[in-house]
C-alpha positions as CSV (number, residue, x, y, z in Angstrom):
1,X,-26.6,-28.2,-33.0
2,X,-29.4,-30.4,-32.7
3,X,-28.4,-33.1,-34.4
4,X,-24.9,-33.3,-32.5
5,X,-26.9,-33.8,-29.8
6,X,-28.8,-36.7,-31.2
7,X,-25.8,-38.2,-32.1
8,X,-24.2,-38.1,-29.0
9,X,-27.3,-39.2,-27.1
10,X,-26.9,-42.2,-29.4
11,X,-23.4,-43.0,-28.8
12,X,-23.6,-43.2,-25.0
13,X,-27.0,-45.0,-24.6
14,X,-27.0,-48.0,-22.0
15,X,-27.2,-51.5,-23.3
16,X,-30.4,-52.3,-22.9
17,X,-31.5,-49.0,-24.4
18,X,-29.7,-49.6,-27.6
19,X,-30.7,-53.1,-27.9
20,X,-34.1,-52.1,-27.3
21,X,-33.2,-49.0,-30.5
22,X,-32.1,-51.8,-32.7
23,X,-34.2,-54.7,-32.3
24,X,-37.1,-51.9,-33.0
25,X,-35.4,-50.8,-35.9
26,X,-35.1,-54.6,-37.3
27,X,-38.8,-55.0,-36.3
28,X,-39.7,-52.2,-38.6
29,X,-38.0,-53.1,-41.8
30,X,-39.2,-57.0,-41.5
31,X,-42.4,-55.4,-41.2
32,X,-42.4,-53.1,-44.2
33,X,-40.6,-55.8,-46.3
34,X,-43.3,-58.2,-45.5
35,X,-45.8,-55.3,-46.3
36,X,-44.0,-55.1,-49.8
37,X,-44.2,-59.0,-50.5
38,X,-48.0,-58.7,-49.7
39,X,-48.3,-56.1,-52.6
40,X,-46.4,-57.8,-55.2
41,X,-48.8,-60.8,-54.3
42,X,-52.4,-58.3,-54.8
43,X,-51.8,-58.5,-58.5
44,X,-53.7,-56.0,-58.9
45,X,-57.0,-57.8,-58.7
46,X,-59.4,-56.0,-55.9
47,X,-62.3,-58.5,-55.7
48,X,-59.7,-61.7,-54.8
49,X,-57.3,-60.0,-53.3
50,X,-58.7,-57.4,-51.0
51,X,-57.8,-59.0,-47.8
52,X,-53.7,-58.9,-49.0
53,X,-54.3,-55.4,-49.8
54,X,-55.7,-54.5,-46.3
55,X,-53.1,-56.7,-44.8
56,X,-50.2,-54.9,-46.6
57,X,-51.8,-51.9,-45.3
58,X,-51.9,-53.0,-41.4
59,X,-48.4,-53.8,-41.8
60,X,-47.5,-50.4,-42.6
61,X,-49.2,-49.0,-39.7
62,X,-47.4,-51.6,-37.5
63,X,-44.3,-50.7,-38.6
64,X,-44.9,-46.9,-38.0
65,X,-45.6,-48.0,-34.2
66,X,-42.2,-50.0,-34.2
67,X,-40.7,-46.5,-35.2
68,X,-42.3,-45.0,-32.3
69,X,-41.4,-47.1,-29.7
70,X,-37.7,-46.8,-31.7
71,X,-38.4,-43.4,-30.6
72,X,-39.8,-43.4,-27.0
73,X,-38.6,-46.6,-25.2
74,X,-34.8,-46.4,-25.3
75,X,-34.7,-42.4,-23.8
76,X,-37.2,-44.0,-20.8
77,X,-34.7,-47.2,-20.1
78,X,-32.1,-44.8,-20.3
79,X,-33.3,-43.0,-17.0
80,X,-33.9,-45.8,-15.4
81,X,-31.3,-46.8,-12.7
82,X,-28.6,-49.9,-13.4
């Protein structure tokens, strides 16, 4: 029942709320894929590449705040008045 809900929520957001959803969703993946290049470029090797490592890792994190604001921002434009 839930998830219906969600999913009409979803399909009757404003425009600015669901360009808001999507551009957060897009900011996340670039993010993550970015993340995923940094780790096929550690090689493996901690004393060189240490720095890529805890790079790759601050990407991750950044990503996981894009989710949230996926999450929060679009429900709070959605209230606001046109």
């Amino acid at each position: 029942m839930k998830f219906r809900a969600t999913i009409r929520f979803l399909l009757h957001m404003k425009q600015a709320a669901w360009r808001v959803f999507l551009r957060c969703l897009q900011l996340a993946c670039f993010l993550l894929v970015c993340s995923a290049f940094l780790l096929i470029a550690w090689e493996a090797d901690p004393l060189r590449s240490y720095p890529l490592f805890q790079l790759s890792g601050t990407l991750q994190e950044m990503a996981q705040l894009a989710l949230l604001g996926a999450v929060i921002l679009p429900p709070c434009l959605q209230e606001l008045p046109d």
